[in-house]
Structure formats: C-alpha cells, structure tokens
DRENLO-385798 format. One record per residue: residue number from 1; x, y, z of N, C-alpha, C in turn; residue in three letters. Coordinates in nm, 4 decimals. Layout:
# residues N
pos,n.east,n.north,n.up,ca.east,ca.north,ca.up,c.east,c.north,c.up,code
NUM,X,Y,Z,X,Y,Z,X,Y,Z,Ala
...
//
This chain:
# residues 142
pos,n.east,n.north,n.up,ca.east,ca.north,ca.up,c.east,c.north,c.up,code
1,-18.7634,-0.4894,24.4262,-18.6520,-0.4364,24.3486,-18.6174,-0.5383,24.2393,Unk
2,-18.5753,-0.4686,24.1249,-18.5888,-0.5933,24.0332,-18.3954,-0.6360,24.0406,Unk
3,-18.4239,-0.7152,23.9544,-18.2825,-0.8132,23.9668,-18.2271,-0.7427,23.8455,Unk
4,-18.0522,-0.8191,23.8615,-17.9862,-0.7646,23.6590,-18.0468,-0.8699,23.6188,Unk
5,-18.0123,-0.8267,23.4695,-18.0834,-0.9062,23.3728,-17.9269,-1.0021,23.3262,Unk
6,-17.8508,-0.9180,23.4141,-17.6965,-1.0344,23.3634,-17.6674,-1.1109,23.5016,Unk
7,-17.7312,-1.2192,23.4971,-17.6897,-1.3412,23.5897,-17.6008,-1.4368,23.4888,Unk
8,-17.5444,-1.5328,23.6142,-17.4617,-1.6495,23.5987,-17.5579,-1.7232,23.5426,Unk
9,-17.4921,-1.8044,23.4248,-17.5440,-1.9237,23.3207,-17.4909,-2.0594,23.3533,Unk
10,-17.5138,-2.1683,23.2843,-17.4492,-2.3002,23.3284,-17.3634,-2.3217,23.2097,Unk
11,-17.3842,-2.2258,23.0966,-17.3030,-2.2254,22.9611,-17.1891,-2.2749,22.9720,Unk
12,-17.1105,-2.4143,22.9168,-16.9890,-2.3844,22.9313,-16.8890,-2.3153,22.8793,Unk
13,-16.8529,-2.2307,22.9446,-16.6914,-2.1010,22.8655,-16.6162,-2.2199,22.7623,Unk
14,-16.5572,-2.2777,22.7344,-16.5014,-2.3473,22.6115,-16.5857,-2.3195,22.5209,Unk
15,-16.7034,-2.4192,22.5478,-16.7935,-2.4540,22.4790,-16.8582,-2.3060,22.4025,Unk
16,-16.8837,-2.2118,22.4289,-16.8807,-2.0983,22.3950,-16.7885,-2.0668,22.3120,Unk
17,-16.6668,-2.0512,22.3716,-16.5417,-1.9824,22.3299,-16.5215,-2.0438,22.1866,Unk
18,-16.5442,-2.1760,22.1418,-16.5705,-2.2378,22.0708,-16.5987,-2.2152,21.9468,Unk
19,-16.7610,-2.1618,21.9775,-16.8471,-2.1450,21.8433,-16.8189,-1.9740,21.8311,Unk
20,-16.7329,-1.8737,21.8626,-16.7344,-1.7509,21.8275,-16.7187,-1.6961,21.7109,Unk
21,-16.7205,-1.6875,21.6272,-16.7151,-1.6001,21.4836,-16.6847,-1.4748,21.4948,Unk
22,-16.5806,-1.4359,21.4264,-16.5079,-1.4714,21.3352,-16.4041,-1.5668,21.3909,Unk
23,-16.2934,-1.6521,21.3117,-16.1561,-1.7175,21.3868,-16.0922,-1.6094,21.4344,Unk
24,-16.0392,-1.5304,21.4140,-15.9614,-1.4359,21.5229,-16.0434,-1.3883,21.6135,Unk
25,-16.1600,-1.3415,21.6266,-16.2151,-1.3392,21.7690,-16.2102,-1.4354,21.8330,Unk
26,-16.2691,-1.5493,21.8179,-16.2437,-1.7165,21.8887,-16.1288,-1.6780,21.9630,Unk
27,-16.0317,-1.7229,21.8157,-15.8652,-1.6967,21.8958,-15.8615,-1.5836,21.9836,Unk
28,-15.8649,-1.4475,22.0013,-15.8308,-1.3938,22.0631,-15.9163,-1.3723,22.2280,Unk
29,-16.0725,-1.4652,22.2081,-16.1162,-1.5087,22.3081,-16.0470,-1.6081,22.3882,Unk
30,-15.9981,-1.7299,22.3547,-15.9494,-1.7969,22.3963,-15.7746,-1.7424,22.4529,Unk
31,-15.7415,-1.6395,22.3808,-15.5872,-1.6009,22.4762,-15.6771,-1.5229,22.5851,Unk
32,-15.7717,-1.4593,22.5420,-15.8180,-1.3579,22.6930,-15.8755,-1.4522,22.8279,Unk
33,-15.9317,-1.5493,22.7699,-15.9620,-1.6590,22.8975,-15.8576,-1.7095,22.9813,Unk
34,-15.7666,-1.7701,22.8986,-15.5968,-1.7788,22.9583,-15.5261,-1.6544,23.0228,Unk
35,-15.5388,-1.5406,22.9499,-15.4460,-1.4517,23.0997,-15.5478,-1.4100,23.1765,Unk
36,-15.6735,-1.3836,23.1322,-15.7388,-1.3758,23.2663,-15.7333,-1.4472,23.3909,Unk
37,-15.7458,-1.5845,23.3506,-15.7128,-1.7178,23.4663,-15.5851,-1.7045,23.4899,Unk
38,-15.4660,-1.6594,23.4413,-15.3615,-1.6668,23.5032,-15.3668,-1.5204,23.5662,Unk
39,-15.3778,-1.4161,23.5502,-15.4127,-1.2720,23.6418,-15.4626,-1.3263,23.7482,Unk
40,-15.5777,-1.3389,23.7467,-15.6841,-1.3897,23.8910,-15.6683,-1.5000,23.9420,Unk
41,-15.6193,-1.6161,23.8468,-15.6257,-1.7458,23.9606,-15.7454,-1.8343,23.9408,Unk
42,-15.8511,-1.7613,23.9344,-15.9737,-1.7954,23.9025,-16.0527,-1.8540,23.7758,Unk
43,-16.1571,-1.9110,23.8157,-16.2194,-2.0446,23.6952,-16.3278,-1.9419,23.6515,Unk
44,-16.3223,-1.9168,23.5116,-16.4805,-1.8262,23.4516,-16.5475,-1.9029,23.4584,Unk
45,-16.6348,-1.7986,23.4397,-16.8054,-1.8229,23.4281,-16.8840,-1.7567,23.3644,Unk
46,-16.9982,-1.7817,23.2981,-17.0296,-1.7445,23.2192,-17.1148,-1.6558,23.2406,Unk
47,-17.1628,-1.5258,23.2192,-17.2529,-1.3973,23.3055,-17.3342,-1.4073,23.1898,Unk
48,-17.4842,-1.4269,23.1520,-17.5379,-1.3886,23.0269,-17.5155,-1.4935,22.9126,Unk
49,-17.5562,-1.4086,22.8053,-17.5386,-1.4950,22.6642,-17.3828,-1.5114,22.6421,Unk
50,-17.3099,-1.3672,22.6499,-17.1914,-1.3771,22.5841,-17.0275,-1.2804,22.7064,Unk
51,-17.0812,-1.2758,22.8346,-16.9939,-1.2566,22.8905,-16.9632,-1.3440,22.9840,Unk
52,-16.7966,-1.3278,22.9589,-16.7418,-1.4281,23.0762,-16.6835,-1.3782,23.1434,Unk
53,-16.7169,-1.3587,23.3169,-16.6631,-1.3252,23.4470,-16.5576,-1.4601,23.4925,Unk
54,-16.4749,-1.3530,23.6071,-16.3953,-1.4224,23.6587,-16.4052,-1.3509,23.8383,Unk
55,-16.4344,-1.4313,23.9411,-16.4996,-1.3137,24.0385,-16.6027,-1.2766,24.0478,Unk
56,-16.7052,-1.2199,24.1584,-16.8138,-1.1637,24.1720,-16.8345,-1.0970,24.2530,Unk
57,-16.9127,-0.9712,24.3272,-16.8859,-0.9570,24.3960,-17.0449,-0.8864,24.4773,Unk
58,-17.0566,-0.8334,24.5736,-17.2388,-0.8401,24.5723,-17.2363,-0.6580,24.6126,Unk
59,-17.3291,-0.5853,24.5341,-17.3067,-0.4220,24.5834,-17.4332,-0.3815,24.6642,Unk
60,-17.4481,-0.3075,24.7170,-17.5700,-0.2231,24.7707,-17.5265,-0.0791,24.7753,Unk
61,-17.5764,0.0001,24.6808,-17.6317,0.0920,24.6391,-17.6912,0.2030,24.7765,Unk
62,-17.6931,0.3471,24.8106,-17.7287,0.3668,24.8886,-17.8682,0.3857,24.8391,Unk
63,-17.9547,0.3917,24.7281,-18.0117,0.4147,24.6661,-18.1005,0.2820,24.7602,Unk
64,-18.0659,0.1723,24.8068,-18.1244,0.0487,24.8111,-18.1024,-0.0464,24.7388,Unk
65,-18.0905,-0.0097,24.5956,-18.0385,-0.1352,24.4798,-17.8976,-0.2156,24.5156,Unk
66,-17.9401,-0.3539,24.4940,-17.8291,-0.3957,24.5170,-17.8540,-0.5081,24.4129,Unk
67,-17.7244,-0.6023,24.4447,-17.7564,-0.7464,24.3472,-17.5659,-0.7860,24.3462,Unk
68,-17.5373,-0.8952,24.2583,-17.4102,-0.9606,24.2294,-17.3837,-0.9151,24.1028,Unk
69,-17.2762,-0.9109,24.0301,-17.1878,-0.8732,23.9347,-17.0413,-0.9484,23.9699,Unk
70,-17.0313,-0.9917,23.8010,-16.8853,-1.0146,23.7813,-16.7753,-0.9429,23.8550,Unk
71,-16.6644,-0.9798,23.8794,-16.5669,-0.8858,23.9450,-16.4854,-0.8437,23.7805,Unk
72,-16.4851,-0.9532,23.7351,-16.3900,-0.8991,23.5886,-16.3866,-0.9976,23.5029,Unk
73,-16.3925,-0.9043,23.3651,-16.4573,-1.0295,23.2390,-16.4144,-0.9682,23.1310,Unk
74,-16.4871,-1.0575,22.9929,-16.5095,-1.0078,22.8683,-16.5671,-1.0774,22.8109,Unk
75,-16.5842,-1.0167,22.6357,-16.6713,-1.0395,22.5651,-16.6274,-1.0506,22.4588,Unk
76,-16.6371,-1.1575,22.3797,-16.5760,-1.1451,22.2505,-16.7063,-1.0903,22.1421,Unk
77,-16.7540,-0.9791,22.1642,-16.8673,-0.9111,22.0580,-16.7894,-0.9535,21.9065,Unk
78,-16.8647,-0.9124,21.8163,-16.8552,-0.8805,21.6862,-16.7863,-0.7809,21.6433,Unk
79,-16.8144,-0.6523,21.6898,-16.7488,-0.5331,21.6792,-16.6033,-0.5242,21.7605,Unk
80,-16.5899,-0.5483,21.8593,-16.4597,-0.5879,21.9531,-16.5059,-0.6729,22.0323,Unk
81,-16.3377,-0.6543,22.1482,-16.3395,-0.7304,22.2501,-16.3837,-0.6433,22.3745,Unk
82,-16.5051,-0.6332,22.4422,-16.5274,-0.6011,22.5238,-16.4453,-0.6730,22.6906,Unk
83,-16.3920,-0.5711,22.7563,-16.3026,-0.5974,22.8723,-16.3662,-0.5221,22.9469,Unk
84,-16.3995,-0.6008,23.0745,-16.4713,-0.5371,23.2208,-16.4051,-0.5453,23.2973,Unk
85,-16.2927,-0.4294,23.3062,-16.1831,-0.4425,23.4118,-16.1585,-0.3049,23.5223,Unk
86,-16.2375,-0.1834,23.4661,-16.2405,-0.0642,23.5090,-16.3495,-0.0252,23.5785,Unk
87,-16.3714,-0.0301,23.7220,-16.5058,-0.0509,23.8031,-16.5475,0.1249,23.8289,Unk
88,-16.4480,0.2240,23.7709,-16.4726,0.3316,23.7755,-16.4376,0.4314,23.9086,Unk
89,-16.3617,0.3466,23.9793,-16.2932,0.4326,24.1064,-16.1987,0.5088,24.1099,Unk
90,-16.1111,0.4480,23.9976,-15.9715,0.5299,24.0230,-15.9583,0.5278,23.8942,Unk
91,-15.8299,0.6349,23.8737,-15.7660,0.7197,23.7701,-15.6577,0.5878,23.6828,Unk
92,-15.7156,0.4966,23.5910,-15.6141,0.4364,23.5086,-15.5328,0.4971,23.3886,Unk
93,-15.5151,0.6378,23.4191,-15.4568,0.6847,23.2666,-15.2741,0.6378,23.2420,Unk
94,-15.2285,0.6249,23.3278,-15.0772,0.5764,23.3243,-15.0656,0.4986,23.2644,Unk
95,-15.2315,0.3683,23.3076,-15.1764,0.2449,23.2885,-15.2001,0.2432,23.0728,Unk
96,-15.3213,0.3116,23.1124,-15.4013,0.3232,22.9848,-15.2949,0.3641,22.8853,Unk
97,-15.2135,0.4582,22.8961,-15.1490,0.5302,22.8215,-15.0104,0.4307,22.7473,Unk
98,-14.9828,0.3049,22.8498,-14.8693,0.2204,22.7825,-14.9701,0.0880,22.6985,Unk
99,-15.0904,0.1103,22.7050,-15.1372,-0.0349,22.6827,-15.1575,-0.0578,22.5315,Unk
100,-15.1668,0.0503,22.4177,-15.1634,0.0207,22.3151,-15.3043,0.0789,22.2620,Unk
101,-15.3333,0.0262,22.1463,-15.4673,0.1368,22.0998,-15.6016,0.0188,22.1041,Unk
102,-15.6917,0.1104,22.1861,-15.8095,0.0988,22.2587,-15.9257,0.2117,22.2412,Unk
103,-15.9958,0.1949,22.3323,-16.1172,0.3014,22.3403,-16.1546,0.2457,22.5083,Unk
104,-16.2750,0.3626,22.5402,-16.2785,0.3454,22.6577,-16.4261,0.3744,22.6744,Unk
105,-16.4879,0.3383,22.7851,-16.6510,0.3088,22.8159,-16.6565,0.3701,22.9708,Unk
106,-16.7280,0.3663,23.0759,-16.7510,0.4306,23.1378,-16.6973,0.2966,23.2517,Unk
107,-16.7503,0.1869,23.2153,-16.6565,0.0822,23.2576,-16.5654,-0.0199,23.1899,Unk
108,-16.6037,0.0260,23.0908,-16.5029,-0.1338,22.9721,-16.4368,-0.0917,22.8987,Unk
109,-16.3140,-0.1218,22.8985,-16.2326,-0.1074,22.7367,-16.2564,-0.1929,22.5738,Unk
110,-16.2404,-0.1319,22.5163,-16.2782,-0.2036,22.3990,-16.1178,-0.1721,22.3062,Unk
111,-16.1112,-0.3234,22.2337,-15.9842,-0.3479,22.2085,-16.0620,-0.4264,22.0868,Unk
112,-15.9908,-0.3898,21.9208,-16.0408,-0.4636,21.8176,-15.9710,-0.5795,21.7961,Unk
113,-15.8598,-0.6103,21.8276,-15.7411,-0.7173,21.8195,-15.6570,-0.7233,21.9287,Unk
114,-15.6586,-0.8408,22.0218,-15.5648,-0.8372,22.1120,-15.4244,-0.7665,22.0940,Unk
115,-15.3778,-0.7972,21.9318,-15.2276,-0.7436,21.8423,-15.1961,-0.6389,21.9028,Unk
116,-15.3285,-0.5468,21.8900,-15.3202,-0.4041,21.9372,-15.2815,-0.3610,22.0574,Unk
117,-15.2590,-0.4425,22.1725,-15.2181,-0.4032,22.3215,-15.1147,-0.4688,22.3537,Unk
118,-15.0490,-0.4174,22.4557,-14.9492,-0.5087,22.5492,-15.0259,-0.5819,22.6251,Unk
119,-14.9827,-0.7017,22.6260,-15.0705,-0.7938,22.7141,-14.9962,-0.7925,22.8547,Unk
120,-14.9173,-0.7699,22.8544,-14.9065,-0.6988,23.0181,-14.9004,-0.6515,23.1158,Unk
121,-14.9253,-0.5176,23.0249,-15.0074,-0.4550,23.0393,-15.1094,-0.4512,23.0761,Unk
122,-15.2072,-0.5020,23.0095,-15.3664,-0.5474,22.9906,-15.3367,-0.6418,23.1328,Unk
123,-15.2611,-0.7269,23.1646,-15.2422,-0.8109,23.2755,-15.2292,-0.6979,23.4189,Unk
124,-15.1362,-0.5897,23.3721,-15.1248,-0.4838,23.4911,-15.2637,-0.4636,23.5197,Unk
125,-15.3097,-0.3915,23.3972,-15.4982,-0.3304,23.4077,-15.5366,-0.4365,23.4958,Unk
126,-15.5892,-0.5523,23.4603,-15.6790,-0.6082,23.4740,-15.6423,-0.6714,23.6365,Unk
127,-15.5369,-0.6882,23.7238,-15.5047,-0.6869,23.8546,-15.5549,-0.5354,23.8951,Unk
128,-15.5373,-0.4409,23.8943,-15.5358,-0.3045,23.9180,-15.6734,-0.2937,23.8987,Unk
129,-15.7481,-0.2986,23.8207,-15.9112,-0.2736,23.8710,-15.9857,-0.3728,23.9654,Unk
130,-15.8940,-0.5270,23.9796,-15.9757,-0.6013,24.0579,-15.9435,-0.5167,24.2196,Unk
131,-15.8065,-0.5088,24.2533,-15.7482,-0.4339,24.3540,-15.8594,-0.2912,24.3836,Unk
132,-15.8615,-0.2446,24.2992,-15.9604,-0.1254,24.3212,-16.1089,-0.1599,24.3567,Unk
133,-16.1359,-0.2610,24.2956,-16.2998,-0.3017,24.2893,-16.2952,-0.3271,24.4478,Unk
134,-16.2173,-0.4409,24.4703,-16.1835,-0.4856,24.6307,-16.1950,-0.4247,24.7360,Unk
135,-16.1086,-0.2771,24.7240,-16.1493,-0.2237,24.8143,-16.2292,-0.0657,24.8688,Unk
136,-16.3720,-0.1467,24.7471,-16.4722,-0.0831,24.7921,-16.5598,-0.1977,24.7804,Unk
137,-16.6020,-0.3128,24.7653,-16.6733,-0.4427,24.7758,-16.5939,-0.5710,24.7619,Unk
138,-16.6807,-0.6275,24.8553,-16.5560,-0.8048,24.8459,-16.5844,-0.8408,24.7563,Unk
139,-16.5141,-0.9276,24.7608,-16.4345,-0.9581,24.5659,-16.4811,-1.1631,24.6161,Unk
140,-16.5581,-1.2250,24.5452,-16.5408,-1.3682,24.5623,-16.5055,-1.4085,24.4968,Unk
141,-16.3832,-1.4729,24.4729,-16.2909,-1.5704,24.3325,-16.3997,-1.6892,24.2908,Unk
142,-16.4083,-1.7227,24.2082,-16.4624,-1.8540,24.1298,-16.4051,-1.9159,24.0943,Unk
//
C-alpha cells in the first residue's frame, strides 16, 4: 500500500513562515501559527513543502488504506490561506455562517485575508473540527 505523499519534514515552521511572499501572507501566516498554538496547545510541524500541522492522528480506512495525517493546519498558498480544520463529519454551517467571508473545500476553508474573518470564530472552528476529528480517530498533540 503506498504511503501519502504529505509526511512530516524537519523544516523549521519560523523558518518557513519567514521566507513567505507576499508580506501580508507572511503576516497573516504568522497570526495563524499563534492562534493555532493557542487553540490546541500544541507545537507545529511542518507536513510537506508548505503545510503546517498541529496534531496527528493515524486512520485505517475499511478499504485497508491507512497512514498518519495532520489533525489541523494551514497553508499560507499564494492564492489564499488554506485552513485544515473541517475533517468532514459534521455539519459546520452555524459556525461557518458567523465567521466572515470564505469559501469552502471538501475539507479546507480558504480565507484570502485573515481581515476577512472573526478570529474567534475561526478559533471556535478550529476547536470544533479537532473535537469532531477526535471522536472518530485519536488525535496525538505535538
């Protein structure tokens, strides 16, 4: 069975967070690293070239496939901010509906400017899908 192609890196998250282009992505990478760590508690890590998890957690598939994944992350892309906070179990439209203007993925929200959301929203979200992820796979903090 083959493996993801998104494993843990030794990259360091600053060091990353760092060199991002444009300055407001940087910046708005660097506030998403901060409430993430204050949401979870937890130290990122770096998943890949350009995502940073917080959490992991290991699935098996009845299919047989299995493997590890982030519990919850993002991405400071070019185009937006990719957010991996929606594991696809449950119904977030309540939360979705106060958080400000977004788009939505089958698991990720995409947000062009942090400006654009309530961040505590985004803090509600992002507890609320780990809670959900949890309890259907253990959740390991980092």
């Amino acid at each position: 069975m083959a493996q993801n192609k998104t494993q843990p890196t030794p990259v360091d998250v600053d060091t990353f967070l760092g060199a991002v282009e444009p300055e407001r992505r940087r910046e708005d990478g660097q506030a998403l690293n901060a409430l993430f760590q204050r949401v979870t508690g937890w130290s990122p890590k770096m998943w890949g070239p350009s995502m940073i998890g917080y959490g992991s957690y290991h699935y098996r598939y009845d299919s047989g496939r299995e493997g590890d994944f982030l519990a919850t992350g993002f991405s400071p892309r070019k185009s937006n901010l990719s957010v991996y906070i929606m594991p696809g179990y449950a119904d977030y439209s309540e939360i979705l509906n106060r958080l400000g203007k977004h788009k939505t993925g089958k698991s990720c929200l995409y947000v062009s400017k942090l400006a654009d959301v309530d961040l505590d929203v985004l803090s509600e979200l992002i507890q609320a899908g780990l809670d959900d992820l949890g309890r259907k796979w253990p959740v390991t903090p980092s």
